[in-house]
MARLO-849765 format. One record per residue (C-alpha): z, x, y negated. Coordinates in steps of 0.1 Angstrom, whole numbers, plus 2048, in hexadecimal, padded with zeros to 3 digits. Layout:
N
ZXY ...
This chain:
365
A8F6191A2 A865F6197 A635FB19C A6460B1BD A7B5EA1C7 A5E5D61B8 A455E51CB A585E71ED A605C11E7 A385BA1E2 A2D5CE203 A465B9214 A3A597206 A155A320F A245A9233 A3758D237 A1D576228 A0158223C A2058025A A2355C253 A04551255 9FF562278 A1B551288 A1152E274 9EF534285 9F553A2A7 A155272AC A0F50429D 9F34F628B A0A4D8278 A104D5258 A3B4CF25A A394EA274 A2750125D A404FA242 A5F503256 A4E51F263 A4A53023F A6F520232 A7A535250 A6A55624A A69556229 A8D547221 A9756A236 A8557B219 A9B56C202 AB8586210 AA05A020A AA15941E3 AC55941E3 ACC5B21F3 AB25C91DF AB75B71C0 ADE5A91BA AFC5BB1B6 B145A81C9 B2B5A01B1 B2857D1BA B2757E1E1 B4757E1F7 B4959D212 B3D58322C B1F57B218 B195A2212 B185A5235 B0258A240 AE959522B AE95BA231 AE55AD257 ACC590250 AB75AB23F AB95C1262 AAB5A6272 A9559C25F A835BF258 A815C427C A7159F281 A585AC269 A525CE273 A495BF294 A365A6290 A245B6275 A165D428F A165BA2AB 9FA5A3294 9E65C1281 9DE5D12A6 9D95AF2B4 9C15A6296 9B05C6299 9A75C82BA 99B5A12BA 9825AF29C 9755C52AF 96D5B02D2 9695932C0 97F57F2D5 9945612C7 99B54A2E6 9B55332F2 9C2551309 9C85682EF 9DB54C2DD 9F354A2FB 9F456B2FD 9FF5712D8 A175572DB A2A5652F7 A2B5852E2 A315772C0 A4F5642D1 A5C5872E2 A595992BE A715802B0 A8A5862CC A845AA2CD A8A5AA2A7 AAE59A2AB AB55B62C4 AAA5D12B0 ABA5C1290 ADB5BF2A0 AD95E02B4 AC85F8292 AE75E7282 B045F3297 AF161229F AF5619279 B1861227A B2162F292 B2664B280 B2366D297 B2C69328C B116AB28C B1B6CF292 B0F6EF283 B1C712288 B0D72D273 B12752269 B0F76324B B0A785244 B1C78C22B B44793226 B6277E21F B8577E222 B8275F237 B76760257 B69742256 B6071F23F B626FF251 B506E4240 B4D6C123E B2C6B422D B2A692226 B0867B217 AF965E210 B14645219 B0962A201 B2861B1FF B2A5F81FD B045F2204 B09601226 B2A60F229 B485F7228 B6D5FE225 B73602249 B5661624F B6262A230 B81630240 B7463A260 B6065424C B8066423A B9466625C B7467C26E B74691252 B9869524D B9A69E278 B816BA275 B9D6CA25E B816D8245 B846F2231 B726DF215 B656C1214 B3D6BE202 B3169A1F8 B0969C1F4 B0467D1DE AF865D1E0 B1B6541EE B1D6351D4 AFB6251CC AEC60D1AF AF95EC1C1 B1B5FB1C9 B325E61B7 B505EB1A3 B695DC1BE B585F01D8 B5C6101C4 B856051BB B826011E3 B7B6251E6 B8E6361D5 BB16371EA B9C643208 B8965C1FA BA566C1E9 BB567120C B9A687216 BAA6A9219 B9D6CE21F BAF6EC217 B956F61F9 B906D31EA B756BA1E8 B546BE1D3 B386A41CA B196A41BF B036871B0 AEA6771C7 AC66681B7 AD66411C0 AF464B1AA ADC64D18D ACC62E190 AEB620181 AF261515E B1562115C B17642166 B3B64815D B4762E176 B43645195 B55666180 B7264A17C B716471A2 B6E66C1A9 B87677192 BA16611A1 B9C66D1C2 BA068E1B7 B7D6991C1 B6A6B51AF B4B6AC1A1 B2B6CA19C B126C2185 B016E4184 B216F3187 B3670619D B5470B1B0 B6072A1C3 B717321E3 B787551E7 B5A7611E4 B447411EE B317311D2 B3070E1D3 B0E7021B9 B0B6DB1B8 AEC6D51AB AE06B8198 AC86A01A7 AA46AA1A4 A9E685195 AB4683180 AAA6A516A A8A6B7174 A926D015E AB16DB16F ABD6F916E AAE712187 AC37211A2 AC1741194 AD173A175 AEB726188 AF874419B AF1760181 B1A764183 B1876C1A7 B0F78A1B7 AFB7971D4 B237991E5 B2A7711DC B2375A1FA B087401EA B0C71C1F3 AF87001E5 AFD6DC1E8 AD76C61DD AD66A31E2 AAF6A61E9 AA86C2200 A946D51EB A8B6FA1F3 A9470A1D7 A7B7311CC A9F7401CA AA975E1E2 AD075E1E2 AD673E1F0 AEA742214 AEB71D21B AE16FD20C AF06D9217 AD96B920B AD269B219 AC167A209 AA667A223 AB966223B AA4673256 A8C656252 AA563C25C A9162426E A75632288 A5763C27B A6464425D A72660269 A5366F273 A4466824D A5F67923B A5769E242 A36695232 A4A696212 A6C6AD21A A5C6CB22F A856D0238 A896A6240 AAC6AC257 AC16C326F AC16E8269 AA970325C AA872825B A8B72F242 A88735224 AAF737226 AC372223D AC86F6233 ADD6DA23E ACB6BA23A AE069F248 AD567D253 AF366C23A B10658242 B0263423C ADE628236 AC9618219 AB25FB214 AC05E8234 ADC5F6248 ACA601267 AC061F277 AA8622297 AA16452A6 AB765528D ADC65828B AFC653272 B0C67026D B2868825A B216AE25E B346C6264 B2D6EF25F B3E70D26B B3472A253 B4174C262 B4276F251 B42797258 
């Protein structure tokens, strides 16, 4: 994880560098002007630092929050100007054309990137914080002495990074009004920067999450990132909350397989070897932080998530180059759940995708 934080933190130096000198270029040519231009842009980055690389322990919740939104901004200033320059610098290499109206052109839009930026920052950031339910009903074909399972699938709240305590709360009182059955957590809802206050935080409100069959976790890949492990059992334990590390728990006759995250053991053990107790009569669900399709035939639903749906536009359109099942619902090669998740990662924004808890009706013959 440290490496891919390295790397991301490079790109964006290269970007915000080349960004820099841009704006120095067509904006003012002095050399005190140049220098507050660069303290400006890159004293933003500093928040990037902070938020990718400390664990808060030594900020108050106001300084959290500043720089979770200072880092919303800032991407977006970035992301802008970065597209608005390249195509600008590209299409002047081909004509050939460098002139004083192009320089007042570029100014007008450099100036309405860093407006727009502060638009989108503060709108991606609220967006994020609106947390929608997402509604599937779908039918089974096999028997159970319950007509129905109504589920509430929860992912990727990132709690404490993205999610705060009232946000938190707001979560647990959705899922507690759909009056689920059972209650699924798909991982990743602590992370490697969620600290040890945060996680105390927790643990009165999600031990008020109730459902008539109980509450069952499984680990995300950000969970594993972590140094101390144990920490997040603590947490789980004391809110009473089930935890399936290739293991089970059964409802009837609904098998519920938690599955251990891809990254965190490769050599898991196959889903074949997982249900070898059930039978063709058992109702097969599987809970995979990563939606992976699995080779096996007796799965009747799976619920992952991890994907985030892309978060932040275009992004969303790149992930199904890697996750051929990136979000929503999917029939084939047996029906998936991949949910957008609760909160977000990296910054806490979202454009052109959505916040969201999930909620499934299963029905039987």
């Amino acid at each position: 994880m440290i490496i891919f934080k390295l790397f991301s933190l490079l790109v964006l130096l290269v970007i915000t560098f080349y960004t820099t000198v841009r704006y120095t270029h067509i904006l003012t040519q002095t050399r005190r002007n140049k220098i507050i231009v660069y303290s400006f842009i890159f004293g933003f980055q500093i928040l990037f630092i902070l938020r990718f690389f400390s664990d808060y322990t030594f900020q108050s919740n106001l300084m959290k929050t500043l720089i979770l939104f200072g880092t919303s901004v800032f991407f977006f200033f970035v992301y802008l100007s970065f597209l608005f320059f390249i195509t600008i610098d590209i299409i002047s290499f081909i004509k050939k054309k460098r002139n004083k109206e192009m320089r007042i052109i570029r100014r007008r839009i450099a100036a309405g990137c860093m407006v727009l930026s502060i638009i989108l920052g503060v709108y991606t950031n609220m967006h994020a914080k609106q947390i929608g339910i997402t509604t599937y009903t779908y039918h089974v074909d096999k028997k159970s002495s319950l007509d129905e399972l109504n589920i509430a699938y929860i992912s990727d709240i990132h709690l404490g990074t993205s999610v705060n305590e009232d946000e938190l709360k707001k979560i647990v009182e959705k899922t507690n009004d759909m009056k689920p059955d059972v209650i699924l957590l798909g991982g990743d809802i602590f992370d490697e920067n969620t600290t040890d206050d945060d996680l105390e935080m927790s643990i009165p409100y999600l031990s008020k999450l109730k459902s008539t069959y109980g509450v069952y976790y499984i680990y995300g890949n950000h969970e594993f990132y972590s140094d101390t492990q144990n920490r997040y059992e603590d947490v789980l334990n004391k809110a009473d909350i089930t935890i399936l590390n290739d293991e089970s728990a059964l409802i009837d006759n609904i098998a519920i397989i938690g599955r251990l995250d891809v990254r965190r053991n490769s050599n898991r053990e196959s889903m074949d070897e997982l249900a070898k107790e059930y039978n063709d009569d058992n109702i097969i669900i599987v809970l995979d932080h990563q939606p992976i399709v699995d080779d096996s035939e007796g799965i009747d639903l799976q619920l992952s998530g991890h994907t985030h749906n892309g978060q932040i536009f275009p992004m969303n359109l790149l992930v199904p180059v890697q996750y051929s099942h990136n979000y929503g619902f999917y029939e084939r090669p047996y029906p998936m759940v991949v949910s957008s998740g609760a909160g977000t990662w990296g910054i806490p924004s979202r454009l052109f995708t959505d916040s969201e808890i999930v909620n499934i009706t299963l029905t039987f013959n």
